[in-house]
C-alpha positions as CSV (number, residue, x, y, z in Angstrom):
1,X,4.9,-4.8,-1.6
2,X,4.1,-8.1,-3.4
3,X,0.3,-8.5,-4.5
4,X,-0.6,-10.5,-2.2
5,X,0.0,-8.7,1.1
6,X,-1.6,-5.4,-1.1
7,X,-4.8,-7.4,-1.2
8,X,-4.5,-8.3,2.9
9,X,-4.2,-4.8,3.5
10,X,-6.7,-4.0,1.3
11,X,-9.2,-6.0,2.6
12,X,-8.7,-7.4,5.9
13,X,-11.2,-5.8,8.6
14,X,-10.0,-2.4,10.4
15,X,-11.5,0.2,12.1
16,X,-11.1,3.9,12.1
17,X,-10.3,5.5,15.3
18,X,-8.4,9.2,14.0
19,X,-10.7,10.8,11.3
20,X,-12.1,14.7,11.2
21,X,-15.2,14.3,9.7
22,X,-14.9,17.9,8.0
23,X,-11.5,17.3,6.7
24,X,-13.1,14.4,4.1
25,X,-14.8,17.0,2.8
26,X,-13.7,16.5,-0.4
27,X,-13.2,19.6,-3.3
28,X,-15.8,18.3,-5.0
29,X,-17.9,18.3,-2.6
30,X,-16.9,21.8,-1.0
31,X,-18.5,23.7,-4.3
32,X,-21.2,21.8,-4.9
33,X,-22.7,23.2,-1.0
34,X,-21.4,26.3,-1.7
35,X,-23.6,26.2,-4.8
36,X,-26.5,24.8,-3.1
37,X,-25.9,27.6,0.1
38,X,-25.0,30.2,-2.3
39,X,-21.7,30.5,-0.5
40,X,-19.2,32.2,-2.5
41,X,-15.5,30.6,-2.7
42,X,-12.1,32.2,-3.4
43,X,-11.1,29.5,-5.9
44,X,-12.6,29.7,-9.2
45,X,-12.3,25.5,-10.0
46,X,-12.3,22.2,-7.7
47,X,-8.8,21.9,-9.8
48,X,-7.7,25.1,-8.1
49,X,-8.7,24.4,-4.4
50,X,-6.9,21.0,-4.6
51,X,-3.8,22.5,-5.8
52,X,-4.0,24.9,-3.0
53,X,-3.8,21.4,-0.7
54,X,0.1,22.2,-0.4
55,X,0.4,22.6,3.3
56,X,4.2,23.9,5.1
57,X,3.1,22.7,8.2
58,X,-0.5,22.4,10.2
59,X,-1.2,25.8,10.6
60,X,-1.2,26.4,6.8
61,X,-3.7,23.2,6.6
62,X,-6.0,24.5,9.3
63,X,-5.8,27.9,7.6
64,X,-7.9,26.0,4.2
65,X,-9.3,23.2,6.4
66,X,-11.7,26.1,8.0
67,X,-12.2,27.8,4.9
68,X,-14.0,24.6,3.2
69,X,-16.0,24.1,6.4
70,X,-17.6,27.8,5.6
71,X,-20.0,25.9,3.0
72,X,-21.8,23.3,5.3
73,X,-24.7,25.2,6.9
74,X,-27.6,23.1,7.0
75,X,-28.4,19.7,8.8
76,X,-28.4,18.2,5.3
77,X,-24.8,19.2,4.8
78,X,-23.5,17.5,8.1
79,X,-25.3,14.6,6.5
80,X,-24.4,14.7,2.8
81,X,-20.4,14.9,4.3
82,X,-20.8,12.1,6.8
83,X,-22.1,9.2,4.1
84,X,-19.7,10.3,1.7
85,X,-17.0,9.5,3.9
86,X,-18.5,6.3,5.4
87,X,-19.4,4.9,2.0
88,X,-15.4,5.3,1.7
89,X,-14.7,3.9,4.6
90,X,-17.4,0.8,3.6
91,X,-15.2,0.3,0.6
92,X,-11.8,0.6,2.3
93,X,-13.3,-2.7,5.0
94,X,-13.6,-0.5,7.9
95,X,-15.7,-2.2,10.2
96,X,-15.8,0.5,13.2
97,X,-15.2,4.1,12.9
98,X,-14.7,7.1,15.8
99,X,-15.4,10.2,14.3
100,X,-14.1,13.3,15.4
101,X,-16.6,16.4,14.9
102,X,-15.3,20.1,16.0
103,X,-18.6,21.8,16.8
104,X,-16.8,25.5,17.3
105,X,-15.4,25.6,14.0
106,X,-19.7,25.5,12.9
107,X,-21.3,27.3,16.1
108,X,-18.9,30.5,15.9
109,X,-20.1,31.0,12.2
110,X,-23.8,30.8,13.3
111,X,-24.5,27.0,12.6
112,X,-26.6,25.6,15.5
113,X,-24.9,22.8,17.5
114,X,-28.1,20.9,16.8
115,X,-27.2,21.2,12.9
116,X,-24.1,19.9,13.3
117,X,-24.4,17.0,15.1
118,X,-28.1,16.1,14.3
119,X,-26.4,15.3,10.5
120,X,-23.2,13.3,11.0
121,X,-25.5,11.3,13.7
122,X,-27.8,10.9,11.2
123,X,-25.2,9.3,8.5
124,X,-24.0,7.0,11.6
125,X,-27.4,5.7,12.2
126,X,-28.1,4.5,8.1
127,X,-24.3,3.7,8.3
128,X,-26.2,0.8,10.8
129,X,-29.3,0.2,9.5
130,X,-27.6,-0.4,5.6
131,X,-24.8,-2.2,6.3
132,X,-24.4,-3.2,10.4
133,X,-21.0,-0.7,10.3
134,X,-20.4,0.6,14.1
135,X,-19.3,4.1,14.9
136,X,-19.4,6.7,17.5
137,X,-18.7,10.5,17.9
138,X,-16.1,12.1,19.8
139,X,-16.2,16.1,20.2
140,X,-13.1,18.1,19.8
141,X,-12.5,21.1,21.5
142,X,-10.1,23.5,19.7
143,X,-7.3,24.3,21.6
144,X,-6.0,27.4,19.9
145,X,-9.3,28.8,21.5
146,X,-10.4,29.5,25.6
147,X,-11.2,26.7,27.7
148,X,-14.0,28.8,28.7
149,X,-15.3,28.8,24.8
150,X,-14.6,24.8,25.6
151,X,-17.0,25.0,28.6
152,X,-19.1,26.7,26.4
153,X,-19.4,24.0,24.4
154,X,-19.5,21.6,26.3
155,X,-22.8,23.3,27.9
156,X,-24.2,23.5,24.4
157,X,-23.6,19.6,23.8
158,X,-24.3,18.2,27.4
159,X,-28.9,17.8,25.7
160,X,-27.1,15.4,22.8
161,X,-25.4,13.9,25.3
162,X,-26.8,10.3,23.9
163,X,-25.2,11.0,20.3
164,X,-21.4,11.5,21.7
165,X,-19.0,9.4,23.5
166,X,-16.8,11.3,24.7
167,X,-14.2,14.3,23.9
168,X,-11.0,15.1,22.3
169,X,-8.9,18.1,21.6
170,X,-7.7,19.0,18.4
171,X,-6.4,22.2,16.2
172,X,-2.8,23.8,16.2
173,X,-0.5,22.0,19.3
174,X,2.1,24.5,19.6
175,X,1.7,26.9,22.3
176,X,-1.5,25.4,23.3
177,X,-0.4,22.8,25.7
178,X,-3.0,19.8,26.8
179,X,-3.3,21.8,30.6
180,X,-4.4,24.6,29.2
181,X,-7.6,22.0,29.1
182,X,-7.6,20.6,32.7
183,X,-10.5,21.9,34.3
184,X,-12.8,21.4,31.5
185,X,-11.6,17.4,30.8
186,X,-12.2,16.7,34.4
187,X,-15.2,18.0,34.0
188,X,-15.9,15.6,31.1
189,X,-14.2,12.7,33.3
190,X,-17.1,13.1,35.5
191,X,-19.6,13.1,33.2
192,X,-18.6,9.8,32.5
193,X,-17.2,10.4,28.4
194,X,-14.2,8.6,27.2
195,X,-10.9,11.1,26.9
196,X,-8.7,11.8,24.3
197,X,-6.0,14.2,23.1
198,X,-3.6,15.4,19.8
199,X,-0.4,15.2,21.4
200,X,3.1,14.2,20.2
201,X,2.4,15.2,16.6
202,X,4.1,18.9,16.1
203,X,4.3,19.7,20.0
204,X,6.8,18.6,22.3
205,X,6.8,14.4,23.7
206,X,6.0,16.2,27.2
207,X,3.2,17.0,26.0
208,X,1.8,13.4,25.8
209,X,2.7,13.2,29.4
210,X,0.7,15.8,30.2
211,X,-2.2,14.7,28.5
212,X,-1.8,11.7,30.1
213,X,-1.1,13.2,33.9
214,X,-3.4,16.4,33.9
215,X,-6.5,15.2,31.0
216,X,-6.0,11.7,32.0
217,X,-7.0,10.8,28.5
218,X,-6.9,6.6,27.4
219,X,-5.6,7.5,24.0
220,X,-3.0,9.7,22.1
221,X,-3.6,10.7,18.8
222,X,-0.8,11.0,16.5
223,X,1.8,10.5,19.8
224,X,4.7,9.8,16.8
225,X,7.3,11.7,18.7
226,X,6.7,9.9,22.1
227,X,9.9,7.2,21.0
228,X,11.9,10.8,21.7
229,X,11.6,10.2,25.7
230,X,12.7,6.3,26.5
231,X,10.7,6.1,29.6
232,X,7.5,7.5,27.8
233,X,7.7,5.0,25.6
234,X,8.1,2.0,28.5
235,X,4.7,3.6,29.9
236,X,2.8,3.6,26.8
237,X,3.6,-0.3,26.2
238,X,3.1,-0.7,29.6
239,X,-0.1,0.8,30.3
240,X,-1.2,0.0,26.5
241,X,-1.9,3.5,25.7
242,X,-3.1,3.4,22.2
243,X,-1.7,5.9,19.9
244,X,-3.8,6.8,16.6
245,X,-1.4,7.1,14.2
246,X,-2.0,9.1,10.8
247,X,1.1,8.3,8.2
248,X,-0.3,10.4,5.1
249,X,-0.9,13.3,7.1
250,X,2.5,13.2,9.0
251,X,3.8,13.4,5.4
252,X,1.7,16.0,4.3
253,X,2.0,18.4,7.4
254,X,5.7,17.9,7.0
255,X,6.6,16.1,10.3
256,X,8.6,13.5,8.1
257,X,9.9,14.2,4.9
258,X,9.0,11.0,3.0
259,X,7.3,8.2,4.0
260,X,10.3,5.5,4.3
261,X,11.5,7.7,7.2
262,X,8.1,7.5,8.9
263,X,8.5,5.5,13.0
264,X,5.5,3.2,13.0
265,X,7.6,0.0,13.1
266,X,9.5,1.1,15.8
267,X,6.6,2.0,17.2
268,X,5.5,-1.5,16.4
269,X,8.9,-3.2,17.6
270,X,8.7,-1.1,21.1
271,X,5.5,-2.6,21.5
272,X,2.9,0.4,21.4
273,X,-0.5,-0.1,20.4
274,X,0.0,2.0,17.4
275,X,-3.1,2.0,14.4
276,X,-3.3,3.3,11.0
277,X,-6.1,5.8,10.7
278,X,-6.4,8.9,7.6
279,X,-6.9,12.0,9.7
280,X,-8.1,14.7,7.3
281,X,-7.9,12.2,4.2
282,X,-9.8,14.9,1.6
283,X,-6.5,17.3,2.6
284,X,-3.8,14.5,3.1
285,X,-3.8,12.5,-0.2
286,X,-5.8,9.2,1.3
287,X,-8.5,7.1,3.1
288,X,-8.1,4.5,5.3
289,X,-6.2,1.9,2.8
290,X,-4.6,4.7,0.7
291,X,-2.7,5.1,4.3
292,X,-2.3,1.3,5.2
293,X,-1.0,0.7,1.4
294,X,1.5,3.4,1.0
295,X,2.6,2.9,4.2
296,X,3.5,-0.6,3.4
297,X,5.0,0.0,0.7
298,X,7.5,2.4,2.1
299,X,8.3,0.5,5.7
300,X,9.8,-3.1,5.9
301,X,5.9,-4.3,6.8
302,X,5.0,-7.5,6.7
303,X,1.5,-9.7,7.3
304,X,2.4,-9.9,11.0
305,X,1.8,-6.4,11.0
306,X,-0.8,-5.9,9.4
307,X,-2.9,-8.3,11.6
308,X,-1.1,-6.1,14.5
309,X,-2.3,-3.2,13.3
310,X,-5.9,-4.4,12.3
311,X,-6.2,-6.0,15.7
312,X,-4.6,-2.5,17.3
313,X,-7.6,-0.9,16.0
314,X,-10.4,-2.8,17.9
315,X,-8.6,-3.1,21.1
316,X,-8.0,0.5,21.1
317,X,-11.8,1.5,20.6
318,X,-14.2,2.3,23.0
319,X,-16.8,-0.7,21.8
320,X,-17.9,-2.7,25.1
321,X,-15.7,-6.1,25.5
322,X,-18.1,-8.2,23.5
323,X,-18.3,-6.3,20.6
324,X,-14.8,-5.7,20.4
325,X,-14.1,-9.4,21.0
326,X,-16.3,-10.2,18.0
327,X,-14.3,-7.5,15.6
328,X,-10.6,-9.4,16.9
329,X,-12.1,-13.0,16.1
330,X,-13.1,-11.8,12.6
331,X,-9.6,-10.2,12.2
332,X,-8.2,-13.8,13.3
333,X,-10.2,-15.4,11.2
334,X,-9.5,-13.5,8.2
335,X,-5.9,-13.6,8.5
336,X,-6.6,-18.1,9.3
337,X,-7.4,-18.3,5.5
């Protein structure tokens, strides 16, 4: 990748639409809570927990991802996590961000739901007042747990109903199909908060369908292996179902093997509304333009794309229609000069 289309990528305005706030909770970051929270560790150095970051597959990485989350405890915590990762994201241009929380992995240990989301709100809100960034909260449920632990949750969140727009559902895919979660997303669907769904990633393409036919959800996340079923692919680009595409952490959880082999320009070519976003960027090896340039440097990707893909990732938001219009005209008009 020539300089110049580095410094496009690097720079143009994006927004963020695929990120677990606790997995950009960096190593660093990890001991010095479990320091302040006198939490003990099993790794004896930062050095040591990042070389543990060699993941088989995504049960391996979920395995450390809810270890580090043992250390954040406090409302402060949530907080401190949060603006570290949207001070990153400020650097990398992201304009918008949709941040996933999972409030289980923090209310089975104890942690009040309160706690948790009181903090990253918190971040969201100086995010704003500092420097006029947008972002919003979706809630995961985990769906290698009950959907009645998901109702449960869902009770516990329904007085913070103001600081969430609506919910997704995340953790290991395999054996934990999306209609294990159909009662509980219609419930959501009536309460009026946006839908999404993990599918297509390590699970099966019928699975998007499903999440699609029984959670109704407007966006896939991850979704790579949808170009596996032709006509699933037709109805994405059809119905412009957005897919929140994560290339690093494909690569890292093993679902390619390098990234030259990765599908996002077909995805691209077949006319999806596929985005770049970093996932778990603290586990997977990079933010928001760590993904967008190593991507590009790997993939035939030219400048066409990359206004695709910046442009991808406001009209797959949930921002109201003026907003988002505003975000596309400063994509256009960065890519005019």
């Amino acid at each position: 990748m020539d300089s110049t289309l580095r410094n496009i990528v690097q720079k143009m305005p994006k927004a963020e639409l695929h990120i677990h706030i606790e997995g950009s909770l960096e190593p660093e970051l990890i001991f010095a809570l479990a320091e302040r929270n006198l939490v003990a560790l099993n790794y004896a150095s930062v050095d040591e927990l990042r070389r543990a970051y060699a993941f088989t597959d995504l049960q391996s990485f979920l395995d450390i991802y809810y270890a580090g989350a043992s250390v954040l405890l406090t409302e402060q915590d949530f907080f401190d996590m949060t603006w570290a990762y949207l001070q990153r994201a400020k650097a990398d241009h992201v304009l918008h961000t949709e941040i996933f929380f999972d409030p289980q992995t923090h209310t089975t240990r104890g942690v009040a739901f309160s706690t948790v989301i009181d903090g990253i709100h918190r971040a969201l809100r100086e995010a704003r007042a500092r420097w006029g960034m947008s972002g919003a909260l979706i809630m995961c449920f985990l769906r290698h747990l009950s959907e009645e632990d998901a109702f449960a949750t869902l009770e516990q969140a329904l007085p913070y109903r103001d600081k969430f727009i609506g919910v997704g559902l995340d953790s290991s895919e395999r054996g934990n199909p999306p209609e294990k979660f159909a009662r509980v997303f219609a419930r959501c669907k009536e309460l009026g908060l946006h839908l999404v769904a993990h599918a297509g990633e390590e699970g099966p393409p019928a699975y998007i369908e499903t999440a699609l036919d029984v959670l109704q959800v407007e966006r896939i996340d991850h979704g790579v292996r949808c170009l596996e079923d032709a006509a699933l692919t037709r109805r994405l680009a059809r119905d412009k179902i957005p897919l929140t595409v994560c290339p690093l952490s494909n690569l890292k959880l093993r679902v390619i093997d390098k990234l030259s082999d990765h599908n996002l320009l077909q995805l691209l070519d077949a006319g999806l509304v596929a985005t770049i976003n970093s996932d778990d960027p603290a586990y997977f090896g990079g933010y928001m333009n760590d993904n967008f340039v190593q991507t590009f440097e790997a993939l035939p990707l030219q400048r066409k794309h990359a206004q695709q893909l910046a442009r991808n990732s406001f009209f797959a938001s949930f921002l109201d229609a003026s907003t988002k219009q505003k975000y596309l005209d400063e994509v256009d008009t960065f890519f005019q000069d």
